[in-house]
C-alpha positions as YAML, in Angstrom:
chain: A
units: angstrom
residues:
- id: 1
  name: UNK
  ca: [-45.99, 5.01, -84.75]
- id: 2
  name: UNK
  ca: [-43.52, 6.31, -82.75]
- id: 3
  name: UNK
  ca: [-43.21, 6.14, -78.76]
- id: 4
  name: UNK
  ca: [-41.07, 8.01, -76.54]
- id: 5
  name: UNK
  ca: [-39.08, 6.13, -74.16]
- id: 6
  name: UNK
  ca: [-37.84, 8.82, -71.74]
- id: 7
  name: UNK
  ca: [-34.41, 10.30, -71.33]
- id: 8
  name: UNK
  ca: [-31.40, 7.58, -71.19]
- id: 9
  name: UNK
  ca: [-28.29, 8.27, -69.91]
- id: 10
  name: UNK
  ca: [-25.87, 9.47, -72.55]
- id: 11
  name: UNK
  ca: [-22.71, 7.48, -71.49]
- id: 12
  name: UNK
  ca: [-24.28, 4.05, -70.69]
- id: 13
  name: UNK
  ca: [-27.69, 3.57, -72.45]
- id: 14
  name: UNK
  ca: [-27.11, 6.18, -75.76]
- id: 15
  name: UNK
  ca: [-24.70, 4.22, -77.40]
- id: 16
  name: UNK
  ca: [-26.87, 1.11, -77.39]
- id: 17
  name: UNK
  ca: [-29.93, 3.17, -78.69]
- id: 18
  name: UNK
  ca: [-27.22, 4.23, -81.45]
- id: 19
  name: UNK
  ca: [-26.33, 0.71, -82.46]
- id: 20
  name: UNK
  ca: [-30.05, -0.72, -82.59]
- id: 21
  name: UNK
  ca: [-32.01, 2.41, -83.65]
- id: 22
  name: UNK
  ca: [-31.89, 1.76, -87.21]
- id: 23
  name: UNK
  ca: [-31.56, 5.19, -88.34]
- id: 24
  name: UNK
  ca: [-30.16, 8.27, -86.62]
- id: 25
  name: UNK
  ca: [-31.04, 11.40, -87.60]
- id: 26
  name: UNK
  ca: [-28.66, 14.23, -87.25]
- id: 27
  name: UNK
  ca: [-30.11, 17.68, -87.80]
- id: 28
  name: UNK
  ca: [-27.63, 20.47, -87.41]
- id: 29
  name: UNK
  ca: [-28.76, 24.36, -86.57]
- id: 30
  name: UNK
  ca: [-28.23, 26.07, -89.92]
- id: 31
  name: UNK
  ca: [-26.50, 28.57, -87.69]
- id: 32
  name: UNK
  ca: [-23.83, 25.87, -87.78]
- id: 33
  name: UNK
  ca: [-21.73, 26.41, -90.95]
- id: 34
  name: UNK
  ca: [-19.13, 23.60, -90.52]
- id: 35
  name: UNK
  ca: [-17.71, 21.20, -88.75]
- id: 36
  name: UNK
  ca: [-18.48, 17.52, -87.68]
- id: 37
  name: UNK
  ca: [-20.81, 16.92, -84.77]
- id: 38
  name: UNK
  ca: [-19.45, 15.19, -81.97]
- id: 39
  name: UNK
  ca: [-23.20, 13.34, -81.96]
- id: 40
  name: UNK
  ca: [-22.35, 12.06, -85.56]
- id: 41
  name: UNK
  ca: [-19.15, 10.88, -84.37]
- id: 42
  name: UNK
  ca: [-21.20, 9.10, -81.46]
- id: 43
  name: UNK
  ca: [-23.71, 7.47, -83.58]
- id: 44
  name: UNK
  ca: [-21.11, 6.18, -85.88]
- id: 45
  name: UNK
  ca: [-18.82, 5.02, -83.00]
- id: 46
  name: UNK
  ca: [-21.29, 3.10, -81.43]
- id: 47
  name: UNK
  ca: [-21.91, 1.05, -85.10]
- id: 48
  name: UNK
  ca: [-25.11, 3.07, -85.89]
- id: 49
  name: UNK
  ca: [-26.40, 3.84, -89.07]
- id: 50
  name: UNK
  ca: [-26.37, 8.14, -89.13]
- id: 51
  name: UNK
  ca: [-28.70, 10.09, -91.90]
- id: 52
  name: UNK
  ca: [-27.29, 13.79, -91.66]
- id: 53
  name: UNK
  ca: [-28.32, 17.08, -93.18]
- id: 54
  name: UNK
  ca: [-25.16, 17.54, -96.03]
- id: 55
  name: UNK
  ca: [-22.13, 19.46, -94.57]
- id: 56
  name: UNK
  ca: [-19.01, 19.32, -96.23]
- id: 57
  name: UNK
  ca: [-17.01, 18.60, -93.62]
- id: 58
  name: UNK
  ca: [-17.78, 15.25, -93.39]
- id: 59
  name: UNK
  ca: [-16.44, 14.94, -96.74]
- id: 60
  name: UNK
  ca: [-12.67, 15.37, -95.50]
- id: 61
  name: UNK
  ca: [-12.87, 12.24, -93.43]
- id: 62
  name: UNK
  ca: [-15.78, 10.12, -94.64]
- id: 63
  name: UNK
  ca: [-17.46, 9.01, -97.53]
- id: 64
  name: UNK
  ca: [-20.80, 9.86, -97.77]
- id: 65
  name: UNK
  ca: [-23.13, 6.57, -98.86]
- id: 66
  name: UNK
  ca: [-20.44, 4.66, -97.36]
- id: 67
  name: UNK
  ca: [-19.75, 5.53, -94.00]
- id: 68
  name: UNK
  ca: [-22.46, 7.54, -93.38]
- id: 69
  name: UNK
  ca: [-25.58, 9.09, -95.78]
- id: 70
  name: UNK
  ca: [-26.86, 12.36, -96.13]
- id: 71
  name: UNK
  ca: [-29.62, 14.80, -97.34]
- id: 72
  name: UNK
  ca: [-30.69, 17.47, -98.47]
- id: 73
  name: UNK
  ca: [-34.34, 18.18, -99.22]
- id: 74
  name: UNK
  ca: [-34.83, 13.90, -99.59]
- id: 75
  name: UNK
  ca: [-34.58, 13.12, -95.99]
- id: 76
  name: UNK
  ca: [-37.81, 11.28, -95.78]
- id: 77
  name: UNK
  ca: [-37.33, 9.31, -99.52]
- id: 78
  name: UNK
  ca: [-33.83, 8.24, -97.83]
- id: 79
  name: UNK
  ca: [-35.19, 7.62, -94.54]
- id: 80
  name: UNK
  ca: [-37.93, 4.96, -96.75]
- id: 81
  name: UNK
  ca: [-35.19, 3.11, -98.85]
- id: 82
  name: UNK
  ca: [-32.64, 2.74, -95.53]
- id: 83
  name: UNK
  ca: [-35.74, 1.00, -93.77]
- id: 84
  name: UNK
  ca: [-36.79, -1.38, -96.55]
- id: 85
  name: UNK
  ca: [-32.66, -1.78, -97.50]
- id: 86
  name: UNK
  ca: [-31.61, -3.10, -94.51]
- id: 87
  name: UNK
  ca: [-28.23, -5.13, -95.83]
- id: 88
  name: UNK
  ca: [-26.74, -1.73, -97.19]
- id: 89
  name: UNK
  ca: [-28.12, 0.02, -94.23]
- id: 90
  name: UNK
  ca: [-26.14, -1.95, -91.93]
- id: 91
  name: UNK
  ca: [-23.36, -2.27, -94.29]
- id: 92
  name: UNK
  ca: [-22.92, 1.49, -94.20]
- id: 93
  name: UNK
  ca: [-23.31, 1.79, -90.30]
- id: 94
  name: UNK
  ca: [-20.45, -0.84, -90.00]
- id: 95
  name: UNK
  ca: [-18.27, 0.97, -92.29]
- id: 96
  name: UNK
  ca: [-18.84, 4.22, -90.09]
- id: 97
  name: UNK
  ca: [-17.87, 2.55, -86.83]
- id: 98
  name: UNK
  ca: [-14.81, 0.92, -88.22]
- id: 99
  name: UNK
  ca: [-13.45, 4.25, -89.79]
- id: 100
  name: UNK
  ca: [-13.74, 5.99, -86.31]
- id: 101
  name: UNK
  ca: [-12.62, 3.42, -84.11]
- id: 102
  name: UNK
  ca: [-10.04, 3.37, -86.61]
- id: 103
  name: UNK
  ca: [-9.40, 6.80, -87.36]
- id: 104
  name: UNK
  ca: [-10.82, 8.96, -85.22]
- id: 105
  name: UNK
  ca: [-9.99, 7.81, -81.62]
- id: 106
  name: UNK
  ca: [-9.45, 10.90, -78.74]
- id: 107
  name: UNK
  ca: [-5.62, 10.10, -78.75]
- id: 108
  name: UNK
  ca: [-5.62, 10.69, -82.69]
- id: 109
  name: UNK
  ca: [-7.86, 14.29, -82.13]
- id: 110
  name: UNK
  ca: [-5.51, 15.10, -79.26]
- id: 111
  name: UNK
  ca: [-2.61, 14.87, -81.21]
- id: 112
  name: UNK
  ca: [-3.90, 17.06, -83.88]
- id: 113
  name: UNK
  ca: [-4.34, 19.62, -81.88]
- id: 114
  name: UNK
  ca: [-1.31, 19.78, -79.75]
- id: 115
  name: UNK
  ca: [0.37, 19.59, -83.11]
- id: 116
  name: UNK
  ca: [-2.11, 22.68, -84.35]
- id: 117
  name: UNK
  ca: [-1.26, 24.38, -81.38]
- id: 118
  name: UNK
  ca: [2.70, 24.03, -80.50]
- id: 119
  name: UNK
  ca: [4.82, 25.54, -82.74]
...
């Protein structure tokens, strides 16, 4: 059931397939420890609802189930209660953009690390 559209630009047209996919699957390289993906930041920026493989990063600045979900070896039992739970779904996906448009804006990250850096 599921058709590929093509390629869509990622500036103009990704943030809309964001907001009205209604789940958004982030699947990080187990090469990659830590960290937040800038994608996840995306997704949740542009008000869509992100499922993510569990990193504990995400923990330090979001609340897992609220702002965002993720799994571990349930992905597809999660990805079947988010599409028949579509109130919470969308509750969660709002709560996500609202935290970074909040909290996590490029002048906020940009003064973090010119604070990091400068002694």
């Amino acid at each position: 059931g599921i058709k590929n559209m093509g390629e869509v630009h990622y500036m103009y047209e990704m943030p809309l397939v964001f907001k009205y996919s209604k789940i958004n699957l982030n699947i990080t390289l187990r090469s990659i420890r830590n960290g937040i993906p800038l994608r996840a930041i995306d997704i949740m920026g542009a008000g869509g609802f992100l499922l993510t493989n569990y990193q504990s990063n995400f923990a330090m600045h979001f609340v897992d189930g609220e702002d965002f979900v993720s799994y571990r070896e349930d992905m597809l039992e999660k990805i079947k209660y988010y599409l028949v739970h579509e109130d919470e779904r969308k509750a969660i996906a709002e709560n996500g953009c609202k935290k970074v448009r909040e909290e996590h804006t490029y002048t906020q990250r940009l003064s973090e690390i010119v604070g990091t850096v400068q002694p």
